[in-house]
C-alpha positions in Angstrom: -1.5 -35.6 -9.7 0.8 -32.9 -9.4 4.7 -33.7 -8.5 5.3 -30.1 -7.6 5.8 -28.8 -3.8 3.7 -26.7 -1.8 6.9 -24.0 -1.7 7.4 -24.4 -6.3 3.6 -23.9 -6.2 3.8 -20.5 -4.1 6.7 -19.6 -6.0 5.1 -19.6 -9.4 1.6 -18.9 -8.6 -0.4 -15.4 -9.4 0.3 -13.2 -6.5 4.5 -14.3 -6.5 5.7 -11.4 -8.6 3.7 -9.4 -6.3 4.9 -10.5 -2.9 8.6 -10.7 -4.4 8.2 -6.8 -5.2 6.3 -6.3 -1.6 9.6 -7.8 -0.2 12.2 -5.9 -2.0 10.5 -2.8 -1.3 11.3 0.1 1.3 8.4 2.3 2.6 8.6 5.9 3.2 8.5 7.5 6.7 5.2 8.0 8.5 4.6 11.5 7.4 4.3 14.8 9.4 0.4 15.1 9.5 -2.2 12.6 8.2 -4.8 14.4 5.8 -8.3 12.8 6.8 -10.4 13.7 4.1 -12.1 11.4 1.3 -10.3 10.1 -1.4 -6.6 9.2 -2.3 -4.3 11.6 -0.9 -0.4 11.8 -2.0 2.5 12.4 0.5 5.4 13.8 -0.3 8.3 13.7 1.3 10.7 16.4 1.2 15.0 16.5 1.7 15.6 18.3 4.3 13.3 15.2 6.1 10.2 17.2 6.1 6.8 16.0 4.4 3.4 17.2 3.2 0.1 15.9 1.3 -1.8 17.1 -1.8 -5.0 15.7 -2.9 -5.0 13.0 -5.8 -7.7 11.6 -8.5 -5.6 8.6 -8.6 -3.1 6.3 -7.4 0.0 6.6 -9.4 3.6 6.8 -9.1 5.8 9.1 -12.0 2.7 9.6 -13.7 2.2 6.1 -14.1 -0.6 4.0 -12.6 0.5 2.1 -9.3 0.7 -1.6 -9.9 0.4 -2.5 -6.4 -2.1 -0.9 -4.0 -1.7 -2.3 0.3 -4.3 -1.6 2.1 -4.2 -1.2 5.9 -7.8 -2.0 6.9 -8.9 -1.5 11.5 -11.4 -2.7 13.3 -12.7 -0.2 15.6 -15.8 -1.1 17.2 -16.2 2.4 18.9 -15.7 4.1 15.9 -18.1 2.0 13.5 -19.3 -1.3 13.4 -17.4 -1.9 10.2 -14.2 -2.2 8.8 -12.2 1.2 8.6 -9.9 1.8 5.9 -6.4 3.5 7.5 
């Protein structure tokens, strides 16, 4: 039997790191136009407050591989009878 709490178990189990990083994080601004296309698409966002897209083969982040992907995933019934990917 395990003498641990629920709250040490959450702590320490796979997904922690991830959700500590989720929570320390700040997300960009919504950008200026969304590109609906297929595929990953990057959005950058400019100084002057401004922002615009390029197409991308891959997630990544300073040339490096993204570590953490979040999804956000609609249902629109009128749209399709599945799940749509946002």
């Amino acid at each position: 039997m395990s003498t641990s709490t629920p709250s040490a178990r959450a702590r320490h189990s796979p997904g922690s790191r991830s959700r500590r990083i989720l929570r320390a994080s700040s997300f960009p601004p919504r950008p200026d136009h969304w590109n609906v296309q297929a595929g990953w698409t990057r959005y950058l966002y400019h100084p002057d407050g401004s922002s615009s897209y390029e197409h991308a083969e891959y997630p990544d982040f300073n040339g490096q591989a993204e570590e953490m992907l979040m999804f956000d995933v609609e249902a629109l019934p009128a749209y399709s009878p599945y799940a749509v990917m946002a």
